[in-house]
C-alpha positions in Angstrom: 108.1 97.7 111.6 107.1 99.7 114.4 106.7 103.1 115.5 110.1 105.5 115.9 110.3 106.8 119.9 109.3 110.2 121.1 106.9 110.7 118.3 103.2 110.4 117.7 102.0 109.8 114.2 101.6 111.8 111.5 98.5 114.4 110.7 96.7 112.7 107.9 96.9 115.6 105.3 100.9 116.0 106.3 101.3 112.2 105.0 99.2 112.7 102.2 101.4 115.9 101.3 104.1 114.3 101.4 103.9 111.0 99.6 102.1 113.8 96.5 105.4 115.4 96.4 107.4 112.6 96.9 105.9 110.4 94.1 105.3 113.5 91.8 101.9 112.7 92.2 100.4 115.7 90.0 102.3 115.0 87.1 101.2 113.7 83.9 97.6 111.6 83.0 96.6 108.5 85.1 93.0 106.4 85.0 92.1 107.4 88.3 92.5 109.7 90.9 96.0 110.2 92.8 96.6 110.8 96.5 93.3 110.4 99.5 90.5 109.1 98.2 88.3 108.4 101.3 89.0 110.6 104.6 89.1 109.0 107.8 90.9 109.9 111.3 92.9 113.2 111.4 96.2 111.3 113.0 97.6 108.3 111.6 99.5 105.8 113.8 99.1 102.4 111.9 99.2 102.2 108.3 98.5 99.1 106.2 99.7 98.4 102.7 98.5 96.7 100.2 98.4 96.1 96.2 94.4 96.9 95.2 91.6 98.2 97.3 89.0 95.3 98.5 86.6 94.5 100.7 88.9 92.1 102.3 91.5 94.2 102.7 90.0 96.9 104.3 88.2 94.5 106.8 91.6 93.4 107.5 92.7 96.6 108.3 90.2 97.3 110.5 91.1 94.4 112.2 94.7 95.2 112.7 93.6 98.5 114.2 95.0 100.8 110.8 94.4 104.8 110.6 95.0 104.6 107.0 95.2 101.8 104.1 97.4 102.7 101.2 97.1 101.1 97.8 98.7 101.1 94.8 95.2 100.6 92.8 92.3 102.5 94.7 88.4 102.6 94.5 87.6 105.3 91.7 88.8 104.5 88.1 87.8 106.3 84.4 84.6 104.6 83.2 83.0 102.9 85.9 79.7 104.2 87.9 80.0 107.5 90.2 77.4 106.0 92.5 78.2 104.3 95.7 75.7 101.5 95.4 76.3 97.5 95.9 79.5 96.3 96.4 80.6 99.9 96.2 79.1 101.0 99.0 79.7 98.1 101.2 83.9 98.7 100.5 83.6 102.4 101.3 80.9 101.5 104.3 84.1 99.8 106.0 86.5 102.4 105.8 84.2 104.8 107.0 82.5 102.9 109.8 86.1 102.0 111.2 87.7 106.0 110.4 90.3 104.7 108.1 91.1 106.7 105.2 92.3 105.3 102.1 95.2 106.6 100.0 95.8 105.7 96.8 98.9 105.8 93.9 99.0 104.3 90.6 101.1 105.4 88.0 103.3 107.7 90.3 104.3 104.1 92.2 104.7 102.4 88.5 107.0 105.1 87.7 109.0 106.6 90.4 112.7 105.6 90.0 113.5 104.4 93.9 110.7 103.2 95.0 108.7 102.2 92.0 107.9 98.8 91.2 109.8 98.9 88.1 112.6 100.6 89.8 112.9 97.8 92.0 112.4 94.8 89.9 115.6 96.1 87.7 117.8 96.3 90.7 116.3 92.6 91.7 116.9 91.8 88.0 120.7 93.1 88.8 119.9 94.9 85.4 123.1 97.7 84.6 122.1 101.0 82.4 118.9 101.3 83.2 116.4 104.0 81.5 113.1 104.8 81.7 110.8 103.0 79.2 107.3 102.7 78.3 105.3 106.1 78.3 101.9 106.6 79.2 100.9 110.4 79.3 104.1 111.9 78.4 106.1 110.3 80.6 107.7 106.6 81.1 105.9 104.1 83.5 108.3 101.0 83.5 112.4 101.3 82.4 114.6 99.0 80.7 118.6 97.2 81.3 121.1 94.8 80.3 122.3 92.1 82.0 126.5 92.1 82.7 126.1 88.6 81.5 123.9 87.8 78.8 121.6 84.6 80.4 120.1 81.6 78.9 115.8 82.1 78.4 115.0 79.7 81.7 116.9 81.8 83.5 114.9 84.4 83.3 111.9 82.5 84.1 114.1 82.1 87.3 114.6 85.5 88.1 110.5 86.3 87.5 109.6 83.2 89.4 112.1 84.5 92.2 111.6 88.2 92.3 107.6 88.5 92.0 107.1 85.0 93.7 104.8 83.1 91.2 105.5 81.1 88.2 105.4 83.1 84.8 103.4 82.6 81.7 106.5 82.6 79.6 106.2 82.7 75.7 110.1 82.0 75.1 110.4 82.7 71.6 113.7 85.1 71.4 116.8 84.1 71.1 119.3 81.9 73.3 121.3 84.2 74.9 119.1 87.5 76.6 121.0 90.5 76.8 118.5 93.5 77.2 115.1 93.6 78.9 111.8 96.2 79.1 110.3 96.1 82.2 106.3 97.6 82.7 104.3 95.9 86.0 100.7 95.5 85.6 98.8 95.8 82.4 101.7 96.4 79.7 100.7 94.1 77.0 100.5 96.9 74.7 104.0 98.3 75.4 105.3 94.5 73.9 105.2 97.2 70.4 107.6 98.8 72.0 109.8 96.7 73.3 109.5 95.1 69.9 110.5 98.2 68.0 113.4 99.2 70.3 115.4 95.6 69.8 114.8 94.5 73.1 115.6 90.6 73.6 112.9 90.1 76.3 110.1 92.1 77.9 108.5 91.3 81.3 105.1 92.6 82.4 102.0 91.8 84.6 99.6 90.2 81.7 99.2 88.4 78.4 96.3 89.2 76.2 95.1 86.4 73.4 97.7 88.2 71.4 100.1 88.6 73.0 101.4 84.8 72.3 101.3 85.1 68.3 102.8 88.9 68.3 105.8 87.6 70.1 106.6 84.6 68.1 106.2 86.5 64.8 108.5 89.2 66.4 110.8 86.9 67.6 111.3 88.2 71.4 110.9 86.3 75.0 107.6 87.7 76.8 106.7 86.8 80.4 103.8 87.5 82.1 104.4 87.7 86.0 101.0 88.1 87.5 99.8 92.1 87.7 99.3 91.2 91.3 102.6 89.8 91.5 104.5 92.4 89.7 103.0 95.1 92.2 103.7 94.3 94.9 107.1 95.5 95.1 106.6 99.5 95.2 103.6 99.5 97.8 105.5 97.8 100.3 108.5 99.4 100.0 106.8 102.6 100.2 105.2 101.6 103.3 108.7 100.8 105.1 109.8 104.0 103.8 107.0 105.7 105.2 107.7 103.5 108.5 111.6 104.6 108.6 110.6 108.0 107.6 107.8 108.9 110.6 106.0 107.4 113.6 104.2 104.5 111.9 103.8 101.0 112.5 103.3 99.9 108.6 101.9 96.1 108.2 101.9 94.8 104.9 98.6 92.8 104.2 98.4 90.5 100.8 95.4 89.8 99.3 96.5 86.9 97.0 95.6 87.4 93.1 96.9 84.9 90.6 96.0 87.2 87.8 
C-alpha cells in the first residue's frame, strides 16, 4: 500500500504520538515498554510491520529500504538483562546501523476494540454481543461472543484454521453444539479459569501449557490453541494499513513464520 499524493511522510515523534493516543497506550500495566523503543531517522516514509522484533526482521527491513519497523512484541521485556550484549546487541546494531527506529505495542494492540487482534478475530469469527474479556492490569485484553447459530466443535477448528491460518491444537472436550466463545491472542492459558468460571462453551487463545489439556477435560469446555504467532498477526497488520490510509506511508507487511 503505497504512499497518499502531495504528502511526504510523517515526523517520527508525530507517528509515535499518535499511534500512543490512538491505542491508549499509557493506560494500565504491560510487561514491557509501550511506544519507540529504539530512535532512528527523524521522517518516516516506509514502515514495515511485523509480529515480534528479530534479527531477521529488521535485516529485512533494511532491505526493503524502512524508516521505521513496528511490532506488536518489541526488544525490552520485565525480567531479562538491561545490557546490550550478544544477540542483543547484534538486533539493536541493525536498526541503528540502517537509522530505522523501532516501535513497539503490546497489550494496547491485544486490547484495542477496532484494531486489536481480538477485536478482529470476533468479527472474523462473525461473533454477535461481543464484550470485553480477560483482564490483565485492570483492564480486559481479549473479549468474548456468541455465534447466531450455535456450530458443531470441528467447525470451529475451521474458523481457527481459516482465520489465523495454521492448524489448531484443539482439546475438544465441551459439548456438541458451541454457542459462546472467550477470545485472548497470545499467551492466555491462564485466562482458560475464566472462561471456565463464566460458562463459556469454548475458549480460543495463542498457547497450551502441560495443563492446559487435563483442566479442560475436567471442566468440560473446547480449548484451541491457534499459534501465539498466528493469533497476532491480525492487529499489527491492520494497524499498519491504517497507518498507510491514515498518512504518507508505504506500509509492507513482513512475516517472520513462528509455529509456536
Amino acid at each position: 500500500m503505497g504512499p497518499v499524493e502531495g504528502v511526504e511522510g510523517i515526523g517520527l515523534s508525530a507517528l509515535v504520538a499518535y499511534l500512543d493516543e490512538l491505542l491508549e497506550a499509557r493506560k494500565g500495566s504491560d510487561f514491557g515498554p509501550n511506544g519507540l523503543q529504539v530512535e532512528g531517522r527523524e521522517r518516516v516514509h516506509k514502515l514495515v510491520t511485523g509480529v515480534s522484533a528479530c534479527g531477521e526482521l529488521f535485516a529485512r527491513a533494511r532491505a526493503a529500504g524502512a524508516d521505521a519497523v513496528l511490532v506488536h512484541h518489541g526488544l525490552f521485556w520485565e525480567g531479562q538483562p538491561l545490557t546490550l550484549t550478544g544477540f542483543r546487541y547484534r538486533r539493536v546494531a541493525e536498526l541503528i546501523h540502517a537509522g530505522i527506529s523501532l516501535i513497539a505495542y503490546h497489550l494496547p494492540l491485544d486490547r484495542n476494540p477496532d484494531l486489536g487482534n481480538n477485536a478482529l478475530a470476533a468479527r472474523a469469527f462473525g461473533l454477535a454481543d461481543v464484550e470485553p474479556f480477560g483482564e490483565h492490569g485492570g483492564m480486559p485484553i481479549g473479549c468474548k461472543g456468541r455465534f447466531a447459530e450455535p456450530l458443531a466443535p470441528a467447525r470451529l477448528v475451521e474458523i481457527c484454521r481459516t482465520v489465523f491460518g495454521q492448524e489448531p491444537l484443539a482439546f475438544l472436550f465441551g459439548c456438541e453444539s458451541i454457542a459462546t466463545v472467550g477470545l485472548i491472542s497470545g499467551g492466555g492459558q491462564h485466562e482458560l479459569y475464566e472462561a471456565i468460571a463464566q460458562g463459556l462453551d469454548a475458549y480460543v487463545t495463542g498457547e497450551a501449557s502441560e495443563w492446559v489439556m487435563n483442566v479442560a477435560r475436567d471442566a468440560g469446555i473446547h480449548y484451541l490453541a491457534a499459534g501465539h504467532h498466528a493469533t497476532e498477526r491480525l492487529g499489527v497488520r491492520a494497524l499498519g494499513e491504517h497507518l498507510a490510509r491514515r498518512f504518507a506511508l508505504e506500509v509492507e507487511f513482513v512475516d517472520v513464520p513462528n509455529p509456536v
